[in-house]
Short mmCIF file of the C-alpha atoms (twelve columns), coordinates in Angstrom:
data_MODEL
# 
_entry.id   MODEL 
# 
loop_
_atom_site.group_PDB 
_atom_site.id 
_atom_site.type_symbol 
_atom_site.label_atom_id 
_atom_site.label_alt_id 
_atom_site.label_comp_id 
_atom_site.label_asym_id 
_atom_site.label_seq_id 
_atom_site.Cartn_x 
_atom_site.Cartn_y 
_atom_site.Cartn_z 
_atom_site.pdbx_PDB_model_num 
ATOM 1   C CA . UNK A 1   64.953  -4.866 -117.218 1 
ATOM 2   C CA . UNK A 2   68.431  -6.165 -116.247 1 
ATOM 3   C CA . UNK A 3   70.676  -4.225 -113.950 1 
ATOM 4   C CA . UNK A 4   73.430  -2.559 -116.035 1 
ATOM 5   C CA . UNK A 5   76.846  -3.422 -115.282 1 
ATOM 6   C CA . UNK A 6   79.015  -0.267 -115.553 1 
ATOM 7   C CA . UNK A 7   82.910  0.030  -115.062 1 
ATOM 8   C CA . UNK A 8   84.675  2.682  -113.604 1 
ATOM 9   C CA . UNK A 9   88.490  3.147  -115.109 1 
ATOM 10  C CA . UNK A 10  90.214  5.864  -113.278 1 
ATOM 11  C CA . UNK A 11  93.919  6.250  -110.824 1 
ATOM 12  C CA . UNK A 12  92.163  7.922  -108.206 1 
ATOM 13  C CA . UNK A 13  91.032  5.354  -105.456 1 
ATOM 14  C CA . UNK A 14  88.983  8.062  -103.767 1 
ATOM 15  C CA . UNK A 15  87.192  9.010  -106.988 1 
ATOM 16  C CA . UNK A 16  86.583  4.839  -107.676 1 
ATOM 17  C CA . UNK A 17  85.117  4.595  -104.347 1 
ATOM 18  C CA . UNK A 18  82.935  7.531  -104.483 1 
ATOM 19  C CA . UNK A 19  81.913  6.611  -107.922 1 
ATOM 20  C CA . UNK A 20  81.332  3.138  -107.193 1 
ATOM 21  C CA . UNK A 21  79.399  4.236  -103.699 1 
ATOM 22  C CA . UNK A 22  76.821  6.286  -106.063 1 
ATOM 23  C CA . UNK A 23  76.263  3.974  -108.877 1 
ATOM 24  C CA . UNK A 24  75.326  1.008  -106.573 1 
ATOM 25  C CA . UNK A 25  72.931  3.063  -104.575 1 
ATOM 26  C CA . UNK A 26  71.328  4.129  -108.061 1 
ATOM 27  C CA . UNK A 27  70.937  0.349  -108.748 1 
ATOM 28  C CA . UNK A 28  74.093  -0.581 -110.396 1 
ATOM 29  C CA . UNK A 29  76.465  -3.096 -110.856 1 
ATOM 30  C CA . UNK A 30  80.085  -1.863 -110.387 1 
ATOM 31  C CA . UNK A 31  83.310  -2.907 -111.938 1 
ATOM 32  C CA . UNK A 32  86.527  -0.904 -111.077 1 
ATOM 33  C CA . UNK A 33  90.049  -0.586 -112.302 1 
ATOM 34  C CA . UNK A 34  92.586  1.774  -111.198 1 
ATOM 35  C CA . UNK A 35  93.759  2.184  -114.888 1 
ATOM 36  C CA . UNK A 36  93.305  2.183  -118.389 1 
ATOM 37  C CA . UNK A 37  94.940  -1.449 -118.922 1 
ATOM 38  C CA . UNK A 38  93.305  -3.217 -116.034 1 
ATOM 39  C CA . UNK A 39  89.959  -1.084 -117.389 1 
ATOM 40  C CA . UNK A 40  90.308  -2.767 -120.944 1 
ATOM 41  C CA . UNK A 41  91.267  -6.323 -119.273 1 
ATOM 42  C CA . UNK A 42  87.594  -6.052 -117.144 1 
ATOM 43  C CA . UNK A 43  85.857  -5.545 -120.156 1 
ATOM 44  C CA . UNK A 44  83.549  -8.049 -120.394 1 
ATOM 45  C CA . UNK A 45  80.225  -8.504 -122.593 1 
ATOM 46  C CA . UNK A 46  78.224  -7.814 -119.764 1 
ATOM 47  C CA . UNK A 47  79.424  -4.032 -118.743 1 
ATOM 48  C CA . UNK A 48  76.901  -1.769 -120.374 1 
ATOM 49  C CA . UNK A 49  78.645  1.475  -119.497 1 
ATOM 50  C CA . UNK A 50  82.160  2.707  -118.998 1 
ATOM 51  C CA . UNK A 51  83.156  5.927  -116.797 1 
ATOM 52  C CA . UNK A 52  86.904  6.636  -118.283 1 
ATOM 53  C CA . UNK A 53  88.898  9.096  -117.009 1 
ATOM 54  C CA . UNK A 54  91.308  10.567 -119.342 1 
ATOM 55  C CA . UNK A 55  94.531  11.575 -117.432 1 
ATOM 56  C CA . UNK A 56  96.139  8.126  -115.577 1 
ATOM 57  C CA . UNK A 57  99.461  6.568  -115.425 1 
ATOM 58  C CA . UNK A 58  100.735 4.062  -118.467 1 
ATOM 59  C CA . UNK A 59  98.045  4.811  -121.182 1 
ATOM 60  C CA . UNK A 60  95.632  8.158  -121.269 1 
ATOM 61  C CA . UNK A 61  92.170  8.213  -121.595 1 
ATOM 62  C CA . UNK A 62  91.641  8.603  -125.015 1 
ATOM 63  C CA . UNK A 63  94.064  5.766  -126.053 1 
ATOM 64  C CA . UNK A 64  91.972  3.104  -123.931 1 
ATOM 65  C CA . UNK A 65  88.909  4.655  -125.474 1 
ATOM 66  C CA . UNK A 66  90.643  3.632  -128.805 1 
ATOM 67  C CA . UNK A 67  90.773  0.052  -127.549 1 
ATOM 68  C CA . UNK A 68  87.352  0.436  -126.155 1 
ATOM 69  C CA . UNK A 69  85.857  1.298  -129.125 1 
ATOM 70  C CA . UNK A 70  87.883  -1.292 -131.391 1 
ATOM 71  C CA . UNK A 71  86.262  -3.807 -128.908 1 
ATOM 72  C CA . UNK A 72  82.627  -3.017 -128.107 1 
ATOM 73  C CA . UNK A 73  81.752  0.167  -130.377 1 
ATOM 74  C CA . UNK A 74  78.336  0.035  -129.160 1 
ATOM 75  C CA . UNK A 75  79.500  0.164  -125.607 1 
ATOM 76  C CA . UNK A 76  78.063  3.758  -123.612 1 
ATOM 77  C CA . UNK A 77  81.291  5.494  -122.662 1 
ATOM 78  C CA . UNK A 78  81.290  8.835  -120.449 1 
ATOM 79  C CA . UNK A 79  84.446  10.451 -120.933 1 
ATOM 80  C CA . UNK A 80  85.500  12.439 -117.619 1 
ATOM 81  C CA . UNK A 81  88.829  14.674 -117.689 1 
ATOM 82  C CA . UNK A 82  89.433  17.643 -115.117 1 
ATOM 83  C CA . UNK A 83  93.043  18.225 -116.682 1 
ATOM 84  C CA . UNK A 84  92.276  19.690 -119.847 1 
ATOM 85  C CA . UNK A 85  89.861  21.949 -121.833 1 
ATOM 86  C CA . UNK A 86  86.687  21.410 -123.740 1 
ATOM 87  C CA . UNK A 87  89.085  20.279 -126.686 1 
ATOM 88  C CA . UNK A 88  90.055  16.827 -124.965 1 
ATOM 89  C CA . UNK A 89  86.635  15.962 -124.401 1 
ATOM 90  C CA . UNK A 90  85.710  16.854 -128.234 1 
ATOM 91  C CA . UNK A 91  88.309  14.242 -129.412 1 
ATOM 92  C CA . UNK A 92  87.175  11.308 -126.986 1 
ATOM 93  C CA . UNK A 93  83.395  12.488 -128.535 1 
ATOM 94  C CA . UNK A 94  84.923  11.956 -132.112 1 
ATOM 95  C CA . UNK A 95  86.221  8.607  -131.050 1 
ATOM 96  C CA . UNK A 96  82.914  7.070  -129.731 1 
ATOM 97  C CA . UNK A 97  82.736  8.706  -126.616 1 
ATOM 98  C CA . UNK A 98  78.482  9.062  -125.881 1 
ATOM 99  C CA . UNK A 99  79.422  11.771 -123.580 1 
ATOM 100 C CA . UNK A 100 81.252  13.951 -121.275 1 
ATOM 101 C CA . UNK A 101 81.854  15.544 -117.517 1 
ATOM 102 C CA . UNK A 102 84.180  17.883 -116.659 1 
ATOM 103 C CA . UNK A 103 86.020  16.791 -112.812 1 
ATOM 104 C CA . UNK A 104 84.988  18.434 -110.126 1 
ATOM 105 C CA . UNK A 105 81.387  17.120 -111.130 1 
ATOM 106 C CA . UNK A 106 78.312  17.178 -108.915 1 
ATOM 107 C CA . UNK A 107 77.555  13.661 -108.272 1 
ATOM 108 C CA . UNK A 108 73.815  14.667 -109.233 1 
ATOM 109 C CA . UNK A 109 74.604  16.081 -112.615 1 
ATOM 110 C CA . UNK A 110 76.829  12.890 -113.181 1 
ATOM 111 C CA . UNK A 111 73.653  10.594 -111.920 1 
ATOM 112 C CA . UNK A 112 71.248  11.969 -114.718 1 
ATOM 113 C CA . UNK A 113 74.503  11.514 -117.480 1 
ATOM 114 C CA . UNK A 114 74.488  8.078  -116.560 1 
ATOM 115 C CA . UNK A 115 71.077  7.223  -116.801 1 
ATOM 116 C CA . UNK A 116 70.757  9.230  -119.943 1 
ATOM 117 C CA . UNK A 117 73.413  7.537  -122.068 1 
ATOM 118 C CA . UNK A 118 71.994  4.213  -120.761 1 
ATOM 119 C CA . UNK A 119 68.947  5.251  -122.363 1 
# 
């Protein structure tokens, strides 16, 4: 099976390196951006999963998942906000979101949400 290529899109450089830490120990390949316009100018054919945060500087979350979506609607996108409420996370569901985690997350609980929406 070929290694999936995911790509991280959030403003935090601690949470990017933490997130890309994990993901290549799982077996990953990692693409990062450090926000939502550099996220959609990295997305290539090859990424197979995107881990969008929703609150960053210039555009939010759920308006790069727009752009996401119009691009690659197949593409696996986990949706992770720590800013708002379970409403926020609803909407970016509605727009082609495969799923959510709340911030703080336990890197464990985010390792099986990976590997299940790459299923």
């Amino acid at each position: 099976m070929k290694q999936a290529k995911i790509l991280i899109i959030d403003d935090e450089p601690g949470m990017r390196w933490v997130l890309e830490k994990l993901l290549k120990e799982e077996g990953y390949s990692v693409v990062t951006a450090a926000d939502g316009t550099e996220g959609i100018n990295k997305l290539t054919s090859d990424i197979s999963m995107v881990l969008l945060d929703y609150k960053m500087p210039g555009i939010s979350g759920l308006e790069a998942l727009d752009q996401i979506m119009a691009r690659r609607p197949e593409l696996a996108v986990i949706f992770m906000t720590g800013y708002s409420s379970m409403p926020v996370a609803l909407e970016a569901l509605k727009k082609g979101a495969k799923a959510y985690v709340m911030k703080p997350f336990h890197l464990s609980e985010l390792k099986v949400t990976v590997k299940k929406t790459l299923e």
